[in-house]
N, C-alpha and C positions, 0 to 999 in steps of 0.2 A: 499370836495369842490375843486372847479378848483384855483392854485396857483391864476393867473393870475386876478381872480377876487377876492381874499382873497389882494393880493397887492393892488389892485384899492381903497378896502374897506378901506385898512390902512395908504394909499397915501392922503385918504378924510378927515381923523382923524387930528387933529390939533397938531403941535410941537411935542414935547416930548414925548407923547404917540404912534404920529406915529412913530416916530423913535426904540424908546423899543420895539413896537410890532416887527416894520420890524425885526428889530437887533433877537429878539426871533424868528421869523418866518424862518429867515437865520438859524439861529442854529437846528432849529428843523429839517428843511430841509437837514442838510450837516449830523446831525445825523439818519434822514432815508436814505438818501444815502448810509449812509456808513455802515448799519444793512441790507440793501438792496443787498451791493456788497459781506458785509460779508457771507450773505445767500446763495446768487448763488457760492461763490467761498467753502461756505461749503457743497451745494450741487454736484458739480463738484466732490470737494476731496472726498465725499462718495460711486459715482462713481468707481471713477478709484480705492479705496480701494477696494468693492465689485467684480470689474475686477482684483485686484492683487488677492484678496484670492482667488477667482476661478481658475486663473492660477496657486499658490500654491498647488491648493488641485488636479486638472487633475496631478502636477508633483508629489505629495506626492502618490498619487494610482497608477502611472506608478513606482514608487519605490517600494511601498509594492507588484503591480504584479509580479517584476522580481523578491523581495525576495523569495514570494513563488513561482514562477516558481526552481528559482536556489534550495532552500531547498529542493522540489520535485527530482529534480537534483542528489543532491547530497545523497538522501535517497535510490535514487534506485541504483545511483553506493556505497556505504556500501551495499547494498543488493548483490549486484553481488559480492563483494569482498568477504563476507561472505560465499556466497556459493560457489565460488570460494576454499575457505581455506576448508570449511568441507565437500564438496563434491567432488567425484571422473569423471574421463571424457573419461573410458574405458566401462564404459556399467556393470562392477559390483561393486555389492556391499559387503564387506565382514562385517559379523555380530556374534558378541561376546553377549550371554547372559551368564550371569553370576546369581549365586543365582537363579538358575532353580528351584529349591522345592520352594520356598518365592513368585517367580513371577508366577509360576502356580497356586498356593492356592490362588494369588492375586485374578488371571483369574476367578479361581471359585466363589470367594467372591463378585466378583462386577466389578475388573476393567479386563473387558477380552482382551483386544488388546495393543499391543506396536508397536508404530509407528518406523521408525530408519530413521539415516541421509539421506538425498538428495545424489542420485547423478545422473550421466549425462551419456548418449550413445555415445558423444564427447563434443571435443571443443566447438560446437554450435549446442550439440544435445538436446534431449526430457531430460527433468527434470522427475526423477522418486526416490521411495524410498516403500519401503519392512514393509509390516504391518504384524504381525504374533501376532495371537489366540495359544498363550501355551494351553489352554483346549479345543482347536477347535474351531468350528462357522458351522454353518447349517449342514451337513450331518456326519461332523468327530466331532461334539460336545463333550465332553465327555469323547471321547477316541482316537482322533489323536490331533498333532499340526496340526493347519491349516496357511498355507500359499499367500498374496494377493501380488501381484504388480498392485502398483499404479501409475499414471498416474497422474503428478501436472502440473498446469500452469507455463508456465517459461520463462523464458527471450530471448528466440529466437524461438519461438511459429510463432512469424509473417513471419519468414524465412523457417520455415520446413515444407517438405512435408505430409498431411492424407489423410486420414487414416494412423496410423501406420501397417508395413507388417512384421512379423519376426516371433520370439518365445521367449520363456524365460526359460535357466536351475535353477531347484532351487538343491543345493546340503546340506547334511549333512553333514559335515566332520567328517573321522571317528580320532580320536584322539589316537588309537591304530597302524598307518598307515594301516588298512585294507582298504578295499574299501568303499566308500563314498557309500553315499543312496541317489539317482538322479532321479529325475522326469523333465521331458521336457514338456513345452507346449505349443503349438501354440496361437501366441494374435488372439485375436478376427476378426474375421471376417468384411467386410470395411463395412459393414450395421448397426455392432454393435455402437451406439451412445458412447461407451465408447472408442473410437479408432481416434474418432474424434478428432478434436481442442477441447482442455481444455474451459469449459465456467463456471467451480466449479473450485473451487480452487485445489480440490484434488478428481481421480475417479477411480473407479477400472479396472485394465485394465485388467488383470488375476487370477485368484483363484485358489488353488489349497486346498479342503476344507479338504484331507486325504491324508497329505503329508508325513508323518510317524506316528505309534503308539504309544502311550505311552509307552507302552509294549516294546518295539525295542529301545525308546530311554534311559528307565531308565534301562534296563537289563543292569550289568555290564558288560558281557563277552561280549557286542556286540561292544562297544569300544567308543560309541557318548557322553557318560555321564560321563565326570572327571573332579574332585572337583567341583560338582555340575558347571561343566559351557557345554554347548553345543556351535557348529561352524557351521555358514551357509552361503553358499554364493549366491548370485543371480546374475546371468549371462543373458544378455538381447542380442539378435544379431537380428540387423536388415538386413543382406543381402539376 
């Protein structure tokens, strides 16, 4: 009902009761007011909450993006420093098997390949590292070592030039100081997809599937095999 004729109504009432009513009318009044202003001021304040927590939470996700930003950060330099420390940045790699009779019968049993550390052509060259089959792989199966340079993705990839051009020595050392047992082989060819930019984490760049004999390496008198350990080096030149 419209105030103004609820007061007229009450103005018509005689003494006492108009006055109670008004007096009640007044209060009811200043208490919807004041549930009235209560409302808009508690509608306001849930506002401008609603606008604080959104502005907390765009700064709370700009926090956690740089955390993971920086973490990624700092994941990939531990990554460099590491292979910094375990790997080399003259293009070879020298390689110690040790327990030869153990890790051949391995070969034959089931686990045929041993992978060995990283290393580098230089300072900011191609990442590579030396896979070798003690009991072969495709055509020296059986009865040579077979030897692979590989070809890994690596950390200045975006800066070097592909195709790779060069060749790769893989040597025996003889441990007698005789003469080593050396095979040379040119990398691949620029058509070959293995010469490319790295798009696998790790890919063959070279094989050498009958790099020596069994025969050659366990004969005593030829000098490659003492206290069961053999030495190999792999030499990469890109010029």
């Amino acid at each position: 009902m419209d105030p103004n004729i609820l007061f007229k109504i009450i103005l018509s009432l005689e003494g006492e009761k108009s006055q109670a009513l008004l007096e009640e009318l007044v209060e009811l009044l200043d208490r919807y007011k004041a549930q009235k202003e209560a409302f808009y001021s508690a509608e306001m304040n849930h506002a401008q909450l609603l606008k604080l927590v959104k502005k907390y939470d765009i700064a709370i996700q700009q926090l956690l993006n740089d955390f993971i930003q920086k973490e990624a950060t700092i994941s990939d330099l531990k990554k460099r420093e590491k292979e910094a420390i375990n790997g080399t940045y003259d293009g070879v790699s020298f390689i110690e098997i040790k327990e030869y009779s153990q890790k051949k019968s391995a070969a034959i049993s089931g686990s045929p390949c041993i992978y060995f550390d990283d290393f580098f052509t230089g300072p900011q060259g191609y990442k590579m590292c030396a896979q070798i089959y003690l009991n072969g792989d495709g055509s020296g199966k059986g009865t040579h070592l077979s030897i692979f340079l590989m070809l890994k993705k690596g950390p200045f990839d975006s800066i070097l030039p592909f195709p790779l051009q060069g060749s790769v020595t893989f040597t025996l050392l003889n441990q007698d100081n005789k003469d080593p047992l050396r095979q040379t082989l040119a990398l691949p060819e620029q058509s070959i997809p293995s010469s490319q930019r790295p798009t696998k984490e790790i890919n063959i760049l070279s094989a050498c599937h009958k790099f020596v004999s069994h025969k050659v390496i366990e004969k005593f008198e030829e000098g490659f095999l003492r206290n069961d350990t053999i030495a190999i080096t792999v030499k990469v030149d890109l010029s």
